[in-house]
N, C-alpha and C positions, 0 to 999 in steps of 0.2 A: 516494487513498482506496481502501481494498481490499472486495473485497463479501468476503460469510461464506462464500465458497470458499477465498481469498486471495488470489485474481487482481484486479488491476489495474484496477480500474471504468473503462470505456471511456467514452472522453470525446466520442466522436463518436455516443455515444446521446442526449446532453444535449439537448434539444432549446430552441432557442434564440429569444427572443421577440423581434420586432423592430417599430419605428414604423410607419407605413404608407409613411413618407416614407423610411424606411432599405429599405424593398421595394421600394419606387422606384426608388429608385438603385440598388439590388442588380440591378434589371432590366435596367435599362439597362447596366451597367457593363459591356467585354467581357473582363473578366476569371474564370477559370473559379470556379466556388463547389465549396468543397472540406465547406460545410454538407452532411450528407445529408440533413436534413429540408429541404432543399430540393427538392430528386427528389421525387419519387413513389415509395412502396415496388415498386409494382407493375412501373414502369421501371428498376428498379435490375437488374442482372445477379444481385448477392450482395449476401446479409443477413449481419450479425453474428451467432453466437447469439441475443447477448442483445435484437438487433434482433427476431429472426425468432420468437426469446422472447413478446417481449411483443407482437405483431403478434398473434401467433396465442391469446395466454391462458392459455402454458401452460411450463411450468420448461422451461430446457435441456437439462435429464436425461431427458425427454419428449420431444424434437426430436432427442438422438441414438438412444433407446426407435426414434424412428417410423425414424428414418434403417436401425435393424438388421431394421426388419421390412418393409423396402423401401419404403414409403411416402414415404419424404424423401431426396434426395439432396444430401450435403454434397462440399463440396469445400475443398483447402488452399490457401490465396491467403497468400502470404508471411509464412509461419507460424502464420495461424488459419484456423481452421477454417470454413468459410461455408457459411451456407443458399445452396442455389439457389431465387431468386425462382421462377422459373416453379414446382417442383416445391411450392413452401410453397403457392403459390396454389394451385394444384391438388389438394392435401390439405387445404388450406379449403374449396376450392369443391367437393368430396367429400363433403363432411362430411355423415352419416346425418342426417336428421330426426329430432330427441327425443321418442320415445315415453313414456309413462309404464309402469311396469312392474308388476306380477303381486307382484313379491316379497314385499311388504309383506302382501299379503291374505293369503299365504300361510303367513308368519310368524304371523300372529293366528290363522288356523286348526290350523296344528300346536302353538300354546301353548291354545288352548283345548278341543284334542283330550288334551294333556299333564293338562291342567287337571279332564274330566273323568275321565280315567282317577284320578287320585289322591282324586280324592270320591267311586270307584265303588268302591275299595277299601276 
């Protein structure tokens, strides 16, 4: 399956449902789990893009955006390109508090300044 880039949909983003009783055994078993929503994101060393993608809520093209303006550092792990966990955490856990903004009032006051100037004519 390709996404609308053309690349290759990663099959280890799939995230996979399992019984309570297949968790069970999955616990127990000592064989290594090659699941990554098994881990924890936050344990992991590297994300995928399109992990680190949608962790955060925001395109890929935005995660390399942050990566050039230092805030994110990627790295190449045998041919793709990876989020460093620590560094995504840290530009989450950064992240400004949402103000609400001015623009809007402002907008209305320069259209109704526009507004009287055309009726004073």
């Amino acid at each position: 399956m390709r996404d609308r880039f053309g690349a290759l949909a990663s099959q280890d983003f799939v995230m996979s449902t399992r019984t309570a009783a297949q968790t069970q055994s999955a616990d127990t078993s000592s064989a290594p789990s090659h699941n990554s929503s098994a881990v924890p994101w936050r344990e992991r060393p590297l994300l995928t893009m399109q992990e680190a993608a949608g962790i955060a809520g925001v395109s890929q093209a935005s995660l390399y955006l942050m990566a050039q303006r230092g805030k994110l550092k990627l790295r190449k792990f045998a041919g793709r390109t990876m989020a460093e966990t620590s560094s995504l955490a840290a530009a989450l856990d950064g992240a400004e508090a949402w103000t609400p903004s001015d623009r809007n009032g402002k907008a209305v006051a320069a259209r109704a300044e526009r507004s009287r100037a055309a009726w004073a004519d």
